[in-house]
C-alpha positions, 0 to 999 in steps of 0.5 A: 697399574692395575686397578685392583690386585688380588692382594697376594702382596698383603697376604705375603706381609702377614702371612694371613691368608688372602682377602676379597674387596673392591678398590686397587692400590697399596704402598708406603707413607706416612705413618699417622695414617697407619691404624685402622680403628676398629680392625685394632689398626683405619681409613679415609673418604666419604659417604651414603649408599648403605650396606644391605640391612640387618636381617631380622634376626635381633641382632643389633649391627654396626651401620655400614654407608658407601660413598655415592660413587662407590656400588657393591652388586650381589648376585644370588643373595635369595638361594630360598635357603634362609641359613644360607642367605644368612651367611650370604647377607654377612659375607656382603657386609664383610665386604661393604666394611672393608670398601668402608673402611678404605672409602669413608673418612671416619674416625672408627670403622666398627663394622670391620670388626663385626664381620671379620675375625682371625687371619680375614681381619689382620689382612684387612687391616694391612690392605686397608691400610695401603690404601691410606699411606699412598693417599689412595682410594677407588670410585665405581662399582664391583660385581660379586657373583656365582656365590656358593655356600658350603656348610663345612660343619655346626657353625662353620661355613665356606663361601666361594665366589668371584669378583669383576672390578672392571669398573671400578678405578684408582682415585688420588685422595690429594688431587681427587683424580680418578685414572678411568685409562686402565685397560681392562685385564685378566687381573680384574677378575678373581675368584676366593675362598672364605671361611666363615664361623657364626660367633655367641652374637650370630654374626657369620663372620669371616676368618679367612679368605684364599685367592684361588688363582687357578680357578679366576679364568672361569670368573672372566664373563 
């Protein structure tokens, strides 16, 4: 088992483009458990850890808080160019709502739809909700680096950058057990992606994300 797929298998289900987050699992089960509420379809775990805090630039954002034992690292979140750490600051946020919505037992996840629109927020939504028939969930941490922004046009950007979850590990929300015997292997790594689109609110939110398998060997370091 790994401990994180690159999502190829969600992307395939919606035929959406493929998404970026920490955790491992996906599956079957029961159907109670299948819509994620604000994704127009939720999911389950605990809590704390907030996600990096609203910028100041008046705009009033959904609170984000990880379990303890669930930690998101951004590397290169300062570039000294404040229109790309805007973007930047929403793509970690987009992440966080994701391992939210996977990690937290809660009723509504808002934040999942704040920062994700289009095609990003339909495979969300899938993926999300793997999690949650196969009674799954992830503790540890992923690191997110080598982040590059690209201003495509007005209002429209791409994000790129890769993902390590080698330290994060599948945990069985009926037993509580976490697997920490996965080795460790070329599918903890992946590079991707993502568009994002500044909405009416000034929210960068992401419409799609690409796992781009080619390029996930130069995120091996």
């Amino acid at each position: 088992m790994n401990r994180r797929p690159t999502l190829l298998a969600a992307a395939a289900m919606t035929a959406a483009a493929v998404l970026s987050l920490s955790a491992c699992g996906g599956g079957d089960g029961d159907s109670s458990k299948d819509k994620i509420a604000g994704a127009d379809t939720d999911s389950g775990g605990k809590k704390e850890s907030p996600a990096p805090k609203a910028s100041e630039d008046g705009v009033d954002r959904p609170e984000i808080k990880l379990p303890k034992d669930v930690k998101n690292v951004f590397e290169g979140g300062k570039t000294g160019d404040a229109k790309k750490d805007a973007v930047l600051a929403d793509n970690e946020r987009r992440i966080n709502s994701i391992d939210e919505a996977i990690t937290v037992d809660a009723k509504t996840h808002p934040a999942l739809k704040f920062y994700s629109s289009k095609e990003a927020l339909l495979t969300a939504a899938d993926y999300i909700q793997g999690f949650r028939k196969e009674d799954k969930s992830f503790i540890g941490t992923t690191r997110y680096y080598d982040r590059q922004v690209t201003f495509l046009k007005e209002g429209v950007a791409a994000v790129g950058y890769c993902q390590d979850s080698t330290k994060t590990y599948p945990k069985d929300l009926k037993t509580g057990k976490v697997d920490r015997s996965i080795p460790e292997s070329a599918d903890d790594y992946g590079f991707y992606n993502t568009r994002l689109k500044k909405n009416a609110e000034g929210v960068w939110q992401t419409e799609s994300v690409t796992y781009v398998e080619d390029a996930t060997k130069k995120c091996m370091k």
